[in-house]
C-alpha positions in Angstrom: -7.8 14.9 -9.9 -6.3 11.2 -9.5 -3.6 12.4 -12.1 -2.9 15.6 -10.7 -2.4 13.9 -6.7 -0.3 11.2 -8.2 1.9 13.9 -10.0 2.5 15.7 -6.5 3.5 13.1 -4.8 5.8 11.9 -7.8 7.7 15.3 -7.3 7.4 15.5 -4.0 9.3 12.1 -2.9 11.0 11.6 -6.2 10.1 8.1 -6.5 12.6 5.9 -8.8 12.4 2.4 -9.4 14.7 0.4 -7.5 16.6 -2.9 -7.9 15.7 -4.3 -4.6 12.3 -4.5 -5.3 11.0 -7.8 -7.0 7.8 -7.2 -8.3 4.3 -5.3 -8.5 1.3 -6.8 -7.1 -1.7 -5.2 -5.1 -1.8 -4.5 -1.1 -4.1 -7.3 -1.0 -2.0 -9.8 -2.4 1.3 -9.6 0.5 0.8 -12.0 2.9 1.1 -11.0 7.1 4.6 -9.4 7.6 5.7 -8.2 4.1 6.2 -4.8 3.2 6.3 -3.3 0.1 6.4 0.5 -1.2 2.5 1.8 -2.4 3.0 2.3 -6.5 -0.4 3.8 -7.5 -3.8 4.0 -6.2 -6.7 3.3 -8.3 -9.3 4.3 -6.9 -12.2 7.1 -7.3 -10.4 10.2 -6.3 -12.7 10.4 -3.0 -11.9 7.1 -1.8 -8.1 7.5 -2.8 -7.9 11.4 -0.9 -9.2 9.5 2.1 -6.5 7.2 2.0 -3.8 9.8 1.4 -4.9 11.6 4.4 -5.0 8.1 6.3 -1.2 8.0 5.3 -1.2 5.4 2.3 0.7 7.5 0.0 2.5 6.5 -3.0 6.5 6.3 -2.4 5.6 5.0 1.5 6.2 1.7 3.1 3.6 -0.3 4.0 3.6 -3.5 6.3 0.6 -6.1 6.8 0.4 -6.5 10.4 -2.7 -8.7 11.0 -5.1 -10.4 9.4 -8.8 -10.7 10.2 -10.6 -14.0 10.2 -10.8 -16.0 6.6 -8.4 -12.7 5.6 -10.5 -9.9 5.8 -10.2 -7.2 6.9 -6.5 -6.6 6.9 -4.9 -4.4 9.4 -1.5 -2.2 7.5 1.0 0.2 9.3 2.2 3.1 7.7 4.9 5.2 9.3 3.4 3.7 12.9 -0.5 4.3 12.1 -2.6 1.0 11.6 -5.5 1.2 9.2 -8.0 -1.7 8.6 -9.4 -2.1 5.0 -11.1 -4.4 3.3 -9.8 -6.6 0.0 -12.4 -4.8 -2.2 -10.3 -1.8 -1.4 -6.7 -2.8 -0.9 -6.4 -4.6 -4.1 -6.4 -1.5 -6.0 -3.9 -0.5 -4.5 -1.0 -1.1 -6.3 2.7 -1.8 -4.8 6.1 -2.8 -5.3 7.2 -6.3 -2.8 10.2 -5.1 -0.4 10.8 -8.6 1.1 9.9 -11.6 2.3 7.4 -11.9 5.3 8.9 -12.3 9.0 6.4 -14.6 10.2 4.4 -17.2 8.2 1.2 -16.1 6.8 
């Protein structure tokens, strides 16, 4: 089913690489006020379904807004919702740096 999802949303948005993005790294490795474009999510289908529906969908932006104490949980905005989620979680979710952050980390 992951396979299948990710193939929808491949056609759907038409992702393409592009040049302005500088590398691939996990949602749980941008620092407070970067964004970067969600890649691929590895996670059980389940867990990943729940996500899409949140709004964390491959070919979206997605900016870390906040940061919990010690760094966890992590709030993240997508297309003006803001989901919390835990490291265990975000860093299999893989995405593709946009820029640097606004504000220090």
């Amino acid at each position: 089913m992951k396979m299948e999802l990710k193939m929808i949303f491949n056609f759907i948005f038409g992702r393409h690489k592009k040049e302005h993005h500088r590398q691939a790294s996990a949602l749980a490795d941008l620092r407070v006020g970067e964004s970067a474009i969600v890649s691929d999510l590895e996670l059980s289908p389940p867990v990943a379904e729940h996500l899409m529906n949140l709004g964390i969908i491959p070919g979206l932006s997605v900016t870390v807004a906040r940061s919990g104490p010690g760094g966890d949980p992590r709030v993240y905005r997508v297309e003006g919702t803001e989901i919390a989620m835990r490291r265990d979680v975000s860093r299999h979710i893989h995405v593709e740096l946009l820029g640097a952050p606004a504000f220090g980390d």
